[in-house]
C-alpha positions as CSV (number, residue, x, y, z in Angstrom):
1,X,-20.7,-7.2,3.3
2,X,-18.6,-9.0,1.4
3,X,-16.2,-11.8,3.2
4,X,-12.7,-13.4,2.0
5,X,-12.3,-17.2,2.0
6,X,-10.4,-16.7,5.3
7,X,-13.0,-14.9,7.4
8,X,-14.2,-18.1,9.6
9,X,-10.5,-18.9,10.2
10,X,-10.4,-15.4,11.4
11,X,-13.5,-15.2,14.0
12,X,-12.4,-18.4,14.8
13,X,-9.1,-17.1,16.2
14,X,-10.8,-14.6,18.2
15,X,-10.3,-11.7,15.6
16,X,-12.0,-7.9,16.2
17,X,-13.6,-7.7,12.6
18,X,-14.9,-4.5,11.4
19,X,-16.4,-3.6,7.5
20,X,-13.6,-2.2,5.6
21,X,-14.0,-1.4,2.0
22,X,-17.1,-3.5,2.0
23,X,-15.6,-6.6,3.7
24,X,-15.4,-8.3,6.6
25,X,-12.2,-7.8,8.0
26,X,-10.1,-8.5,11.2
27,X,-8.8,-4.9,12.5
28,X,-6.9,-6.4,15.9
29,X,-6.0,-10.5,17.2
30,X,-4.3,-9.6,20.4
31,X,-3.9,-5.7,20.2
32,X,-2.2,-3.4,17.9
33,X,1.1,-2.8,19.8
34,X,2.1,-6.4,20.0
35,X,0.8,-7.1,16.5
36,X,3.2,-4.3,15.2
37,X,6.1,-5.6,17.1
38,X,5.6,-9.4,16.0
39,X,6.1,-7.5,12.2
40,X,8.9,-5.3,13.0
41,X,10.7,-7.9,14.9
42,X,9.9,-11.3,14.3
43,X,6.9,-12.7,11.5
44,X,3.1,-12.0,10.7
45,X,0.7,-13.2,8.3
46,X,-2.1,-10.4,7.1
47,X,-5.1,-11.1,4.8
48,X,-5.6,-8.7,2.2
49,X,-7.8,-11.1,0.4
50,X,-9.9,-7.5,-0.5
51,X,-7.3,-6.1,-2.7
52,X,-8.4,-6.3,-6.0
53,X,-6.5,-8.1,-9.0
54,X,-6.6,-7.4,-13.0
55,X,-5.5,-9.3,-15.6
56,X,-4.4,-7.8,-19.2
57,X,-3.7,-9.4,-22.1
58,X,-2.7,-9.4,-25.7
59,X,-0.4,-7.3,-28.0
60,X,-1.3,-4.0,-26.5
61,X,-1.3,-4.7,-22.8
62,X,1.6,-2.6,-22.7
63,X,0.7,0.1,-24.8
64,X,-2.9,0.3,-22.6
65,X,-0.8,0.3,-19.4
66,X,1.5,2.9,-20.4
67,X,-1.8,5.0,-21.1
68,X,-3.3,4.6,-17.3
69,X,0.0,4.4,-15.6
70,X,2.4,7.2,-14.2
71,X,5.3,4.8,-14.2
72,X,7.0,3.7,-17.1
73,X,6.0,-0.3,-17.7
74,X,8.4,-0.7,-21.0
75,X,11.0,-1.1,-18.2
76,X,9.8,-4.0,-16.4
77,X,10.9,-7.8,-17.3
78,X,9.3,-10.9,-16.6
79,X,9.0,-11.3,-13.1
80,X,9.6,-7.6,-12.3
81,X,7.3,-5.7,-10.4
82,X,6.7,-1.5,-10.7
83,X,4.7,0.9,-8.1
84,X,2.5,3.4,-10.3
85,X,-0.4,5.5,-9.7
86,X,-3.6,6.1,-12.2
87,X,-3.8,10.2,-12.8
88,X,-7.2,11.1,-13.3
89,X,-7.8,13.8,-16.4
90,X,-8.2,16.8,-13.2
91,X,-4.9,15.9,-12.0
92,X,-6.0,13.9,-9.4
93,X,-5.4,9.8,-8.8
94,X,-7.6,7.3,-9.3
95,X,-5.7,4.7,-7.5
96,X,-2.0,3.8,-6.7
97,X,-1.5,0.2,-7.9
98,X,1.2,-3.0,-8.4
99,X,1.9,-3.9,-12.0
100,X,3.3,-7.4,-11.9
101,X,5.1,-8.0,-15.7
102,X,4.3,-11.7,-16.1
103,X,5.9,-11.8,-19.5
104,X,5.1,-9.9,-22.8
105,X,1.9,-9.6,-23.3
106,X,0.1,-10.3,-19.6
107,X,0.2,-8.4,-17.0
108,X,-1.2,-8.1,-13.5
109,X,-2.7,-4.8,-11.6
110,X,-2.9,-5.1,-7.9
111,X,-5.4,-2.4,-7.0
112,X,-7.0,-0.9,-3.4
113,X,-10.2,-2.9,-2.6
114,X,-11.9,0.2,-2.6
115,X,-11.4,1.2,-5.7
116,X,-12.0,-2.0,-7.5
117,X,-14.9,-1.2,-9.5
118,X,-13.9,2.4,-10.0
119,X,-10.4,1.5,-11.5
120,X,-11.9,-1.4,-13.8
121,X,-14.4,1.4,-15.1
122,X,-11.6,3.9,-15.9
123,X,-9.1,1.2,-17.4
124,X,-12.1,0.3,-19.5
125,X,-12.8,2.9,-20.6
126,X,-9.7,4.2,-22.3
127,X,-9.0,0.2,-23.5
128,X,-9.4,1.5,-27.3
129,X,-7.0,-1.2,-28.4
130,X,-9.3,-4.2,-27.6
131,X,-6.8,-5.5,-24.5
132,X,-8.3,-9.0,-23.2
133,X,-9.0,-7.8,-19.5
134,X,-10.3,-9.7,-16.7
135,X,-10.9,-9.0,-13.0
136,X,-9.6,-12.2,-11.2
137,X,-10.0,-10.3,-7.7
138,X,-13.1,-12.5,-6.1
139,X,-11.5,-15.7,-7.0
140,X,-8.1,-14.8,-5.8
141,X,-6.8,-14.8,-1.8
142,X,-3.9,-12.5,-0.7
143,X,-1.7,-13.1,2.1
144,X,1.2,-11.0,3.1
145,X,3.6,-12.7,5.1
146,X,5.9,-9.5,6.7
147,X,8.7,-9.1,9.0
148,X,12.6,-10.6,9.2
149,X,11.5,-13.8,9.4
150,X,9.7,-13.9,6.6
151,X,12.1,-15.6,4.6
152,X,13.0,-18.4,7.3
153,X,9.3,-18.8,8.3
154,X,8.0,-20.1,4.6
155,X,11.1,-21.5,3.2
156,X,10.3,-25.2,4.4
157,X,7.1,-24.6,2.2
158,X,8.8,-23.7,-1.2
159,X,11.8,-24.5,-3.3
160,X,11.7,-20.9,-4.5
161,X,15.2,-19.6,-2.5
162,X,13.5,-16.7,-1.1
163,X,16.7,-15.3,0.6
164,X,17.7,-14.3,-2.9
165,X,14.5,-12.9,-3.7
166,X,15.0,-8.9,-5.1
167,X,12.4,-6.4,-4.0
168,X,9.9,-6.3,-6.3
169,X,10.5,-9.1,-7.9
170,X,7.8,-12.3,-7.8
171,X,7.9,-15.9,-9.2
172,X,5.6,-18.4,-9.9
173,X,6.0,-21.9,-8.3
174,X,4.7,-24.5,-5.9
175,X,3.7,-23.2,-2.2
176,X,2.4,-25.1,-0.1
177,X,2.1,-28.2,-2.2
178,X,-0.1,-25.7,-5.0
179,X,1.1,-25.0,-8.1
180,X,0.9,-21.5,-10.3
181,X,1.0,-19.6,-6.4
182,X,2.8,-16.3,-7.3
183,X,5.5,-15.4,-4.4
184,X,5.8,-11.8,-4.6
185,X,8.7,-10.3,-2.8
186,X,6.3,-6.6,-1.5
187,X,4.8,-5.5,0.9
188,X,3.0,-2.4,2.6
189,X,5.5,-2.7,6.3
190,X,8.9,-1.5,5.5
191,X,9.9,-4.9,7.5
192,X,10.7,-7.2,5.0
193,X,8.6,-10.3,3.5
194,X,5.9,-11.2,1.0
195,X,2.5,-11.2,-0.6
196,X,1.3,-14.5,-1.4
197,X,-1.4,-14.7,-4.8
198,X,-3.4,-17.9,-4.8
199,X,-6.8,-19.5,-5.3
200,X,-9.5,-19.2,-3.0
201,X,-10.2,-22.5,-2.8
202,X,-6.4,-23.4,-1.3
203,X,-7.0,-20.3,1.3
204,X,-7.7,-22.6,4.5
205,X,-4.9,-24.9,3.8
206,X,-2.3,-22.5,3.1
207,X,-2.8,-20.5,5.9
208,X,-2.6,-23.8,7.8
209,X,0.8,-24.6,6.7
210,X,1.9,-21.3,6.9
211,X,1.2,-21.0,10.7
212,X,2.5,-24.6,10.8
213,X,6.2,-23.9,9.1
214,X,6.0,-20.9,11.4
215,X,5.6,-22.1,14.6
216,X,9.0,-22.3,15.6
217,X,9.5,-18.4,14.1
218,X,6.8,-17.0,16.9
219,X,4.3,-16.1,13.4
220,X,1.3,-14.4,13.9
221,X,-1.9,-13.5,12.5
222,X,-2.1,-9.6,12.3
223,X,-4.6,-7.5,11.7
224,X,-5.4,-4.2,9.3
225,X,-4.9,-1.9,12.4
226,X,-1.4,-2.8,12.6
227,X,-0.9,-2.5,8.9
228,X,-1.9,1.1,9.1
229,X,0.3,2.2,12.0
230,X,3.6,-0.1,10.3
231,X,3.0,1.4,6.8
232,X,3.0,5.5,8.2
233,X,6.0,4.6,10.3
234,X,7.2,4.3,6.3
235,X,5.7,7.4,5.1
236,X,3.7,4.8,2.8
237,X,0.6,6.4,1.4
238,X,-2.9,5.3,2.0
239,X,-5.6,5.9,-0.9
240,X,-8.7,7.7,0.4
241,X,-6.3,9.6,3.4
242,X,-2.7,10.7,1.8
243,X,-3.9,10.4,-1.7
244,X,-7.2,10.7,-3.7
245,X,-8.8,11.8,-6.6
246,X,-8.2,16.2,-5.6
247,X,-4.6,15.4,-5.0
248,X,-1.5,14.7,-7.8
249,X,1.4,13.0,-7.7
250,X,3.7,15.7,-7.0
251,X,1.7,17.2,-4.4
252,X,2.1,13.6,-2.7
253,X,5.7,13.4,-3.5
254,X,5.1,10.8,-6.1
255,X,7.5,11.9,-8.4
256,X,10.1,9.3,-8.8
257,X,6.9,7.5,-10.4
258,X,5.6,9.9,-12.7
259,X,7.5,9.7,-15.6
260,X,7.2,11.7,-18.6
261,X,9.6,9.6,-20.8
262,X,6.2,8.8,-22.7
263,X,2.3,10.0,-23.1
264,X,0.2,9.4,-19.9
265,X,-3.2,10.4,-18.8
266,X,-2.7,14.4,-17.7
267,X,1.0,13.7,-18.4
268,X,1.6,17.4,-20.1
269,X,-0.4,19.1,-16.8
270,X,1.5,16.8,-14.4
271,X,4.8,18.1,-16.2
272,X,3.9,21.4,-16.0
273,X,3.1,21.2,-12.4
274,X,6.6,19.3,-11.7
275,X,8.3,22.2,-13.4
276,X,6.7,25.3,-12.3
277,X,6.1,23.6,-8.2
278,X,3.1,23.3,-6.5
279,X,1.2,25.2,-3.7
280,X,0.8,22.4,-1.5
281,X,3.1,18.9,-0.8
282,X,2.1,15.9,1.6
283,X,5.0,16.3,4.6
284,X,5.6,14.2,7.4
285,X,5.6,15.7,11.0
286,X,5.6,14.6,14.4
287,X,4.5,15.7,17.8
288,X,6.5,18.1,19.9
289,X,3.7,18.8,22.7
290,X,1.4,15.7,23.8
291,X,-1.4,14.9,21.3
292,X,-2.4,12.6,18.7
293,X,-2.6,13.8,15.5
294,X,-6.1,12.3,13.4
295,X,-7.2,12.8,9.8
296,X,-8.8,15.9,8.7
297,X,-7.1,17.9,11.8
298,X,-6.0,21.5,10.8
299,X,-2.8,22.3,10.7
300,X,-2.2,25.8,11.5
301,X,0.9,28.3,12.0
302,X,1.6,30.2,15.2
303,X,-0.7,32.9,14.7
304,X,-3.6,30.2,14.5
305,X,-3.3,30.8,10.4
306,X,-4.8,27.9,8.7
307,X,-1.8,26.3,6.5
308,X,-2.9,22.8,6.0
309,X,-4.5,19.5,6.7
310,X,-3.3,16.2,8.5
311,X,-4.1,13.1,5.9
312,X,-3.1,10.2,8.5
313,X,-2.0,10.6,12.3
314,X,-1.0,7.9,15.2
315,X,0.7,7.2,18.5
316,X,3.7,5.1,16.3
317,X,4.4,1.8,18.6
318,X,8.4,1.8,17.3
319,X,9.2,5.5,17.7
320,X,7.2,5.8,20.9
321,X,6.1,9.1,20.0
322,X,2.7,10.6,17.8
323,X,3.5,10.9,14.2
324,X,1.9,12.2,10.9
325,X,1.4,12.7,7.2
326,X,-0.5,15.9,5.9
327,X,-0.5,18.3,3.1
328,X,1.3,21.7,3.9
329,X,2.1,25.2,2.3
330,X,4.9,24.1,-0.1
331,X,7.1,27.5,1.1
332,X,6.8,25.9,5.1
333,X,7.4,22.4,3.2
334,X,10.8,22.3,4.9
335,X,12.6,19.7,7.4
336,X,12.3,21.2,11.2
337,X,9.9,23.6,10.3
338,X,7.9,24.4,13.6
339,X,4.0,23.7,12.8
340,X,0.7,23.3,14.9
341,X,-1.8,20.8,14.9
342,X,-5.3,21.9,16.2
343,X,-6.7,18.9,18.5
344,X,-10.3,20.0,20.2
345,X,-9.4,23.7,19.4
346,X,-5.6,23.9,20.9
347,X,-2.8,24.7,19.0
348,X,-0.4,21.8,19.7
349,X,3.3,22.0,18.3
350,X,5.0,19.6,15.9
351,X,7.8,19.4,13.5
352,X,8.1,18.6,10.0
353,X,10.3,15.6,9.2
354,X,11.5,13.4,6.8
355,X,10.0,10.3,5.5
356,X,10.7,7.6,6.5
357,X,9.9,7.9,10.1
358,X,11.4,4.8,11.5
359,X,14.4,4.3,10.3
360,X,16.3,0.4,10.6
């Protein structure tokens, strides 16, 4: 199993660590329902050291990116930052990814840990252009500082004004007393904060001063469980649950970045599916009757009819109440449409809602 440069610091602290996408990572510190409050309400530090990191360069980087990517790259500026998935050629996804715009001809891809391998292969192989292309993900460390205190919390570490910081926006600058750290103003929570890029070999001693500048905040470590259950309170989409390589971008509601202003992978088939609907689109529901809705679960109609799947399902610590994501019949597709999840062979009723599920 592989390990980021912050796993002793995270035993250390007492951390529940589990193997997730090959690594060694902390899933719970104190317990998921005060770790997801410290994010909503106050400050906490995650290590997402797995995620994986590409760097392409030269003349064509763009043209190279605009091949792989749904989104449309010619609109980003230095500093800019654009969500985007990778269709497959079956009209599936590869990955969804980050594509950080460090200025005309580099660019960085922030890709699922695991799907590093898998992405590098497909990238490579439709690099025709000769694009300079390296994968900087084992060298690099990841934290994502999250919540409304974010800002306050690393400010004493940075001369970067973070306050004024736009959403998806990053700079480059000294953190921490390090130079060339890449502040990055995302984040997978729907509370606020940032993603920190750096080199492994500063990992222990910015996470010290992080915690240190923090104090005062209430900052905590948090752990990958509590990422899961603050990113479906967003309706955020997890690759290998909400989205895969059998499921497209509209099916998954990822139209608004699939744009067909230009060429992509599939592009023409993705059109045509945008244009003529689909069969099946990824809803959000929650619980009516007690029960916890898990991945894979059926969902059916009243007559027991089979009519769709749930992707990702929880007991949501804000809304106090068992929410979902799943893939339904597009004609049942509709706000307060009355559905049923089958838990252990009962029919147990739920709603579909809109996305986002907690709501500021």
């Amino acid at each position: 199993m592989k390990t980021t440069a912050l796993t002793d610091k995270h035993i250390s602290l007492g951390a529940k660590m589990v193997p997730f996408a090959g690594y060694n990572m902390p899933v719970q510190y104190a317990g998921i329902n005060i770790e997801h409050e410290t994010v909503r309400n106050g400050v906490g530090v995650f290590d997402v050291s797995h995620m994986g990191e590409f760097i392409l360069k030269g003349d064509k980087a763009l043209d190279l990116i605009q091949k792989v990517s749904s989104n449309d790259a010619s609109k980003l500026f230095d500093g800019k930052i654009q969500y985007a998935c990778l269709p497959n050629a079956a009209g599936g996804i590869v990955d969804d990814l980050l594509v950080y715009k460090m200025d005309d001809k580099t660019y960085m891809l922030v890709v699922n840990a695991s799907n590093i391998e898998k992405d590098w292969d497909w990238i490579s192989s439709l690099n025709t252009e000769g694009v300079e292309m390296k994968n900087i993900s084992d060298r690099t460390s990841l934290l994502a500082v999250q919540g409304p205190k974010a800002a306050e919390a690393l400010q004493s570490l940075t001369d970067v004004d973070l306050s004024s910081m736009e959403y998806y926006t990053f700079k480059r600058g000294k953190f921490a007393g390090f130079d060339n750290v890449i502040i990055s103003a995302t984040g997978y929570t729907g509370a606020g904060g940032f993603e920190l890029y750096f080199d492994n070999a500063h990992a222990d001693e910015i996470w010290d001063a992080i915690f240190k500048a923090g104090e005062e905040f209430g900052i905590k470590p948090i752990g990958l469980a509590a990422r899961d259950t603050l990113r479906l309170e967003m309706g955020f989409c997890l690759y290998g649950n909400d989205i895969d390589d059998t499921t497209s971008p509209i099916e998954a509601g990822l139209g608004w970045v699939t744009k067909f202003t230009k060429n992509f992978t599939n592009s023409e088939a993705l059109q045509n599916q945008k244009q003529q609907g689909v069969s099946k689109k990824l809803i959000g529901f929650e619980m009516i009757d007690r029960g916890i809705p898990r991945h894979d679960y059926e969902i059916v109609d009243a007559d027991g009819n089979n009519v769709g799947k749930v992707t990702s399902g929880t007991q949501s610590p804000s809304l106090q109440k068992a929410i979902g994501m799943g893939y339904l019949q597009a004609n049942l597709a509709k706000e307060g449409q009355e559905i049923f999840i089958k838990i252990r062979d009962n029919k147990i009723k739920a709603k579909v809602v809109k996305f986002p599920f907690y709501k500021k």
